[in-house]
C-alpha positions in Angstrom: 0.0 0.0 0.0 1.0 3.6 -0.3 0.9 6.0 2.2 2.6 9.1 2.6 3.3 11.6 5.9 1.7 14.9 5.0 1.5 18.6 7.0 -1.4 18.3 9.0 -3.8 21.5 9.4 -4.7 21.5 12.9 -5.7 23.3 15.8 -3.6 24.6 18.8 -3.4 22.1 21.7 -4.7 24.2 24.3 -8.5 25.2 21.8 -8.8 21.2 20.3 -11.1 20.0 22.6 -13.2 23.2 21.3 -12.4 22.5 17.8 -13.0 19.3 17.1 -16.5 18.2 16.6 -18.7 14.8 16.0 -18.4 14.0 12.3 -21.0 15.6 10.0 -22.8 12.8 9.6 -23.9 12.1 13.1 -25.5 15.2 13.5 -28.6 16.7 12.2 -28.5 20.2 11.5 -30.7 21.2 14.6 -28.4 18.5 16.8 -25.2 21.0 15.3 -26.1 24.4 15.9 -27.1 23.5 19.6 -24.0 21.9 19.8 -21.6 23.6 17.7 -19.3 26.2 20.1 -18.1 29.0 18.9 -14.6 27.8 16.9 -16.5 24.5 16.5 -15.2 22.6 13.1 -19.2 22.3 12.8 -19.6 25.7 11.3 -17.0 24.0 8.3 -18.7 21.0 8.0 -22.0 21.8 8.6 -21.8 25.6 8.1 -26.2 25.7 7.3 -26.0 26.4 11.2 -24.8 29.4 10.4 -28.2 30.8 8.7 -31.0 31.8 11.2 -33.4 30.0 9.8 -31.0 27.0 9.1 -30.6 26.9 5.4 -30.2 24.3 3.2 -27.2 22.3 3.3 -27.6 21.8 -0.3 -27.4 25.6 -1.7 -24.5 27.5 -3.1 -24.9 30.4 -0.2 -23.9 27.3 2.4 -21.5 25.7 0.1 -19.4 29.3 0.0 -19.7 29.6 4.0 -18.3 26.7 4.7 -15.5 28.3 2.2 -15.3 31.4 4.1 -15.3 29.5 7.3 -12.4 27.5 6.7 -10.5 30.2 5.7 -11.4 32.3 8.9 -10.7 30.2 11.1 -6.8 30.0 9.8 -7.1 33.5 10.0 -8.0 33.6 13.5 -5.1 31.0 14.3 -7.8 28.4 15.4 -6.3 25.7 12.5 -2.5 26.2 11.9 -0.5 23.8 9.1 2.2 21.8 10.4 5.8 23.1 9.0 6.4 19.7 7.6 4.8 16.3 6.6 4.5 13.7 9.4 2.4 10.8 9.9 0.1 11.3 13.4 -1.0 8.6 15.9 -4.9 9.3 17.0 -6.2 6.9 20.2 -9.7 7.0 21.1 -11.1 5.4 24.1 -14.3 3.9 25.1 -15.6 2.0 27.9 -11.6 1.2 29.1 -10.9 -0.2 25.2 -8.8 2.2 23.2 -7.4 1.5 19.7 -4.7 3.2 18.3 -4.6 5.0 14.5 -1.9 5.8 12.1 -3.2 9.4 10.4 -2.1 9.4 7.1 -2.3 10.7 3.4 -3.8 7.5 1.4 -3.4 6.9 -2.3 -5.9 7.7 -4.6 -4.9 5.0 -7.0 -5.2 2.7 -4.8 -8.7 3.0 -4.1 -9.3 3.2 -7.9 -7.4 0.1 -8.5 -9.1 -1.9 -5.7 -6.4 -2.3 -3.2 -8.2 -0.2 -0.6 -11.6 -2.8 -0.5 -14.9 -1.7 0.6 -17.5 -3.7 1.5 -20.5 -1.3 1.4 -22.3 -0.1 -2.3 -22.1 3.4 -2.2 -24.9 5.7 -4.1 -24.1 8.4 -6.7 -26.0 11.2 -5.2 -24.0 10.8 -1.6 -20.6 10.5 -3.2 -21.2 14.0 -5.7 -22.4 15.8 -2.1 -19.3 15.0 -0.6 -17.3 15.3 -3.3 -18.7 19.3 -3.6 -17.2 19.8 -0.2 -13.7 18.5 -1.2 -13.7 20.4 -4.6 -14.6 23.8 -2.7 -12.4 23.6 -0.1 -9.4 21.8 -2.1 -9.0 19.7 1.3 -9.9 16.6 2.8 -11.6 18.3 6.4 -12.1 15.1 8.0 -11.0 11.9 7.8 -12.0 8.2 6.7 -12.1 5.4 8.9 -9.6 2.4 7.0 -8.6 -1.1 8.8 -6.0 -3.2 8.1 -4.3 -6.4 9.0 -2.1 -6.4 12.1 1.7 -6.0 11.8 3.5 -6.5 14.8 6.5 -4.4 13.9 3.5 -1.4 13.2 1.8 -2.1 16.8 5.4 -1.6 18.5 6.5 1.4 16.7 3.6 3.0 17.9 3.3 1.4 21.3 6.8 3.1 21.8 5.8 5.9 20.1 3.2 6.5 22.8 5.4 5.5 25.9 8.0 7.7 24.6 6.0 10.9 24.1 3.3 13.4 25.3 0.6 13.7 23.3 -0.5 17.1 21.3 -4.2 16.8 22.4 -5.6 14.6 25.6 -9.1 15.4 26.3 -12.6 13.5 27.0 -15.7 14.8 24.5 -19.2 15.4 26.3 -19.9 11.9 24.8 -17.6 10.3 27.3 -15.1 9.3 24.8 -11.3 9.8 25.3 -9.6 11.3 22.4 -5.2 11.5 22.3 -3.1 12.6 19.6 0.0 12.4 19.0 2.8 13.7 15.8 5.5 11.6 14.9 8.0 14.3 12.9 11.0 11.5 13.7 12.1 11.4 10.0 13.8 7.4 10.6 10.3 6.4 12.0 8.2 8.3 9.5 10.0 6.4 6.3 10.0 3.3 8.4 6.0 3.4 8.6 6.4 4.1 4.5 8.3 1.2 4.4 6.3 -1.3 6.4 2.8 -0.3 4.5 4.8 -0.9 0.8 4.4 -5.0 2.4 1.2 -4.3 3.6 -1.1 -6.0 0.9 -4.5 -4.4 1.2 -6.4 -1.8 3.1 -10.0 -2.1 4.2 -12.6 0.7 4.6 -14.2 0.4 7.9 -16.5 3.4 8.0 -16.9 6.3 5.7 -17.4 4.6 2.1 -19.4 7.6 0.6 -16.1 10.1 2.0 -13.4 7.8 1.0 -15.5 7.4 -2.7 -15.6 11.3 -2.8 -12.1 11.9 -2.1 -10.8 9.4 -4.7 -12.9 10.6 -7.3 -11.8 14.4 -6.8 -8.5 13.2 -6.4 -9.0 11.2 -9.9 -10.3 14.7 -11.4 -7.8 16.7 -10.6 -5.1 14.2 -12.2 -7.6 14.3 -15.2 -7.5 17.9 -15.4 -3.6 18.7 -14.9 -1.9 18.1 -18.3 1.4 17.8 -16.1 0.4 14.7 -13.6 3.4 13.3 -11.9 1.7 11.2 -9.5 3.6 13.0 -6.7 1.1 16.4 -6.1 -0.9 15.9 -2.7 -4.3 15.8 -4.5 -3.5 12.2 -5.5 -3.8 11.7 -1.6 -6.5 11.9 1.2 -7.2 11.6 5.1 -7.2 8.2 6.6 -7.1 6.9 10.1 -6.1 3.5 10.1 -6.3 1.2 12.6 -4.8 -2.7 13.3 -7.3 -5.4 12.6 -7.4 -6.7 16.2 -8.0 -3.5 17.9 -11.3 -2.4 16.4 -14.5 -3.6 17.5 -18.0 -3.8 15.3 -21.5 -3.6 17.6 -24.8 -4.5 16.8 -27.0 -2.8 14.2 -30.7 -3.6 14.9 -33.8 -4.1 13.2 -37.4 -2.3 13.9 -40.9 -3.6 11.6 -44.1 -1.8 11.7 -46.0 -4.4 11.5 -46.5 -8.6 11.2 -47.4 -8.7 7.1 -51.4 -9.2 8.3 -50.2 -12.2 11.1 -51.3 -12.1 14.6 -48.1 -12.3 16.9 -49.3 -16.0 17.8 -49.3 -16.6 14.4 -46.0 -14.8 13.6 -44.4 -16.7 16.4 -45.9 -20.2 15.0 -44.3 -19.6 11.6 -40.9 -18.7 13.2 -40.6 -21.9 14.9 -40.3 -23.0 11.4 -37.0 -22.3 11.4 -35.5 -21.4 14.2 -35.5 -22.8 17.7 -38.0 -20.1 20.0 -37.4 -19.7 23.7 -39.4 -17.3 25.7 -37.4 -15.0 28.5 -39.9 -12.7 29.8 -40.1 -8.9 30.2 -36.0 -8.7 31.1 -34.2 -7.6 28.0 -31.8 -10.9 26.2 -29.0 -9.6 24.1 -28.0 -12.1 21.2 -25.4 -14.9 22.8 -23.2 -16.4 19.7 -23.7 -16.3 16.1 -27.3 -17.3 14.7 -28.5 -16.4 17.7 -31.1 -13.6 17.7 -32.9 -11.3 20.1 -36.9 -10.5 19.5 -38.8 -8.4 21.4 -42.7 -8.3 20.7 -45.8 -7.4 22.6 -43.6 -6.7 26.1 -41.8 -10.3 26.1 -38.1 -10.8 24.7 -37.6 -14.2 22.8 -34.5 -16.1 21.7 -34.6 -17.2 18.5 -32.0 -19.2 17.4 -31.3 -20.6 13.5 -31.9 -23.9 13.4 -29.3 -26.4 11.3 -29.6 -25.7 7.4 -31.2 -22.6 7.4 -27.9 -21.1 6.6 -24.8 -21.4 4.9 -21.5 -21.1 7.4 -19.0 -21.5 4.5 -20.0 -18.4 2.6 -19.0 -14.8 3.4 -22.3 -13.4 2.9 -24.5 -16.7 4.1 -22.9 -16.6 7.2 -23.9 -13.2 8.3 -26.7 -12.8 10.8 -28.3 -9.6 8.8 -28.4 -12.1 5.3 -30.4 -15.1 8.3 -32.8 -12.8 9.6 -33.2 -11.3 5.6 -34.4 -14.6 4.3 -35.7 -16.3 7.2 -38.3 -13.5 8.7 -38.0 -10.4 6.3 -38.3 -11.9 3.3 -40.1 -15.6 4.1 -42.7 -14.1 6.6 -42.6 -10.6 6.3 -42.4 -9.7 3.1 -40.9 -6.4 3.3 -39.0 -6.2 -0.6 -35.9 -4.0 -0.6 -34.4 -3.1 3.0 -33.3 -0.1 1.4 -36.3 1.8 0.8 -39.3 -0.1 2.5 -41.0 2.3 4.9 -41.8 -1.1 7.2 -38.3 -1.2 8.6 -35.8 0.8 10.3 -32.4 0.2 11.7 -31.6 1.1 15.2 -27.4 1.3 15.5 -26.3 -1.0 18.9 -24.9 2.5 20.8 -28.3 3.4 21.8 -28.8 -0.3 23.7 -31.8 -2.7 23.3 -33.7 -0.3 25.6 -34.3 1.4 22.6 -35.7 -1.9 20.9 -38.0 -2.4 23.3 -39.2 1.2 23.8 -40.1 2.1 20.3 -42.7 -1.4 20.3 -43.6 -0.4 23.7 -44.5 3.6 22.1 -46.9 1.8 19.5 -44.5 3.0 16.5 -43.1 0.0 16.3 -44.9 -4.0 16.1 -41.4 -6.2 16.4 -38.0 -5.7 17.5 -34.8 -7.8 16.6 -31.5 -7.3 17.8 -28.7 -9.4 16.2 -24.9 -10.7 17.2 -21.8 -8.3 15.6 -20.2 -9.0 12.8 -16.4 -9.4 13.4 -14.0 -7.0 11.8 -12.6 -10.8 9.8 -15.9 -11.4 8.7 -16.1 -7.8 7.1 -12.5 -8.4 5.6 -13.1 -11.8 4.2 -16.3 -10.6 2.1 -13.8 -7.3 0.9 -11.2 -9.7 -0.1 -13.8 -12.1 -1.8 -15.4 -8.7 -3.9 -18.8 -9.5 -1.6 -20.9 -7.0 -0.8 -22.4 -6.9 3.1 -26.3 -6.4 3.3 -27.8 -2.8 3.8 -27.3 -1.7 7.8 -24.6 -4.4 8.9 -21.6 -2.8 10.8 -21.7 0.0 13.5 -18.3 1.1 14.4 -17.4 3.2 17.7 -16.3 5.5 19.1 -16.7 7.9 15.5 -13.5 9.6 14.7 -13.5 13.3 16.3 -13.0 15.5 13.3 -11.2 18.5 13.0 -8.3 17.1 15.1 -6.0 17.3 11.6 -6.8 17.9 8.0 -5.3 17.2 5.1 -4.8 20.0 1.9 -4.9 19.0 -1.4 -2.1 21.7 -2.4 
């Protein structure tokens, strides 16, 4: 793989816990302004906060404030570029778990050439409106999330790194979530991290398809468009965070139905003992166990359902996963819901928010059924990337989200 050390834009240590924000996509635009501070990277990222009423994010007068805003805030001294390239370390904790990052430029050909897998489709429409905000501000303002497998010769250099060193930034965001960062400018280190990623065979997008999609395909257009390409200018590069294999965990992502396809919930639970083994546990909540093993909650009882023998297929990437069970065993068999992707029956509830919120949006009447599955593993998500699978709609919830604003990457 090829990655590169680059100069970082970033905020001064003592104003980053004030600069960096949740990413943009966490965040609706009424959830930002009441959050955003007042050198908050929301106002780049999601600068319609700015407009009283909040405009839309969509139109040109938002598109040139988030221009103006990125520029002011240089100005003002609240983001400041590094005086040279250097690969950064960013930890995050969470519930006493941290991982540890390498920030660095990633290669646009790469991605185009299929080294950098995904495992998500991406749609048109989401990769042109985040491609807009890389064109406008001829940057990459926050980062992708990449995996890849562990190297132990990585894991120490940055486990010394991190002994060795105090960190830039050290603070705890309102979510509870630790966030260090450290610069590595060590010139033998930095071309040693080149070095080892050159053997490193493949990297794997973990979150962020749609921004990783966006800044290759700016990146692309900009080669396109300069009759003097070398392959060398920083636009053929963009922000990653990439993290070893074994450190990142995947939680659950849950499923909500509207309603039981015209069944009675006897009925519905008569036709599920078709294929799966049913075992009442009462009004406590019952969170999933192993794989094939499924959670249900349904008029104010939680059931175990687990798939019985033959009902799926353990020696293929996408058979094997607990949203592609559930799919053709309840959703499409009994349910009949069509496309996950655009029925109105069905919405997906991502594990952070607990089962509590299962059970209280069937107990609110907005909701019939409940089901709350086992996580994917991050080797599951690489073998279907290395296989050229595809994962279902709504599979993989990774966290903590990377703070953004903590570094950002120019394109010149």
């Amino acid at each position: 793989m090829k990655i590169k050390p680059f100069a970082g834009v970033r905020p001064p240590k003592e104003i980053a816990d004030q600069v960096a924000s949740r990413p943009y996509d966490v965040l609706n635009s009424i959830e930002a302004k009441a959050e955003a501070g007042e050198k908050s990277l929301l106002h780049i990222i999601k600068p319609e906060i700015d407009f009283d009423p909040i405009a839309d994010e969509h139109s040109q007068p938002v598109y040139d404030k988030a221009v103006e805003n990125f520029k002011l805030w240089q100005e003002k001294g609240w983001l400041v570029q590094d005086p040279k390239e250097m690969y950064y370390i960013y930890a995050q904790t969470m519930d006493g778990r941290t991982q540890y990052g390498l920030v660095a430029a990633a290669n646009v050909e790469d991605y185009m050439t299929g080294k950098i897998k995904k495992h998500e489709l991406t749609r048109k429409d989401k990769e042109e409106d985040r491609m807009i905000h890389v064109r406008i501000q001829n940057a990459n303002i926050e980062p992708v999330f990449f995996a890849y497998p562990d190297v132990e010769e990585m894991n120490k250099i940055i486990s010394d790194y991190v002994a060795n060193h105090a960190p830039e930034y050290d603070f705890v965001a309102p979510d509870g979530f630790g966030h260090t960062f450290w610069k590595i400018d060590d010139d033998k280190i930095i071309n040693r991290i080149t070095e080892i990623f050159k053997e490193i065979p493949a990297l794997y997008v973990a979150d962020g398809h749609h921004r990783t999609a966006a800044a290759a395909l700016v990146g692309e257009e900009k080669r396109k468009a300069n009759p003097n390409h070398t392959g060398t200018e920083e636009y053929n590069y963009f922000l990653a965070v990439i993290f070893p294999e074994s450190q990142l965990k995947v939680i659950d992502y849950n499923r909500v139905v509207k309603d039981l396809n015209g069944l009675t919930p006897a009925e519905f639970l008569n036709k599920l003992s078709e294929s799966f083994d049913v075992e009442e546990k009462g009004t406590e909540i019952y969170k999933p166990t192993k794989l094939h093993n499924f959670a249900m909650y349904l008029g104010g009882k939680w059931y175990s359902l687990t798939a019985k023998e033959g009902t799926y297929n353990d020696n293929d990437p996408i058979g094997v996963l607990d949203v592609t069970v559930l799919s053709n065993l309840v959703f499409d068999k009994i349910l009949n819901l069509g496309d996950l992707r655009t029925s109105k029956r069905i919405d997906f509830v991502g594990g952070i928010r607990g089962l509590g919120e299962l059970q209280k949006r069937v107990d609110s009447g907005e909701m019939v059924v409940a089901f709350a599955l086992y996580p994917v593993t991050m080797r599951q998500i690489i073998d279907i990337a290395d296989t050229g699978n595809i994962m279902p709609p709504k599979t993989t919830w990774f966290e903590p989200k990377l703070r953004s604003g903590l570094v950002i990457h120019k394109l010149s």
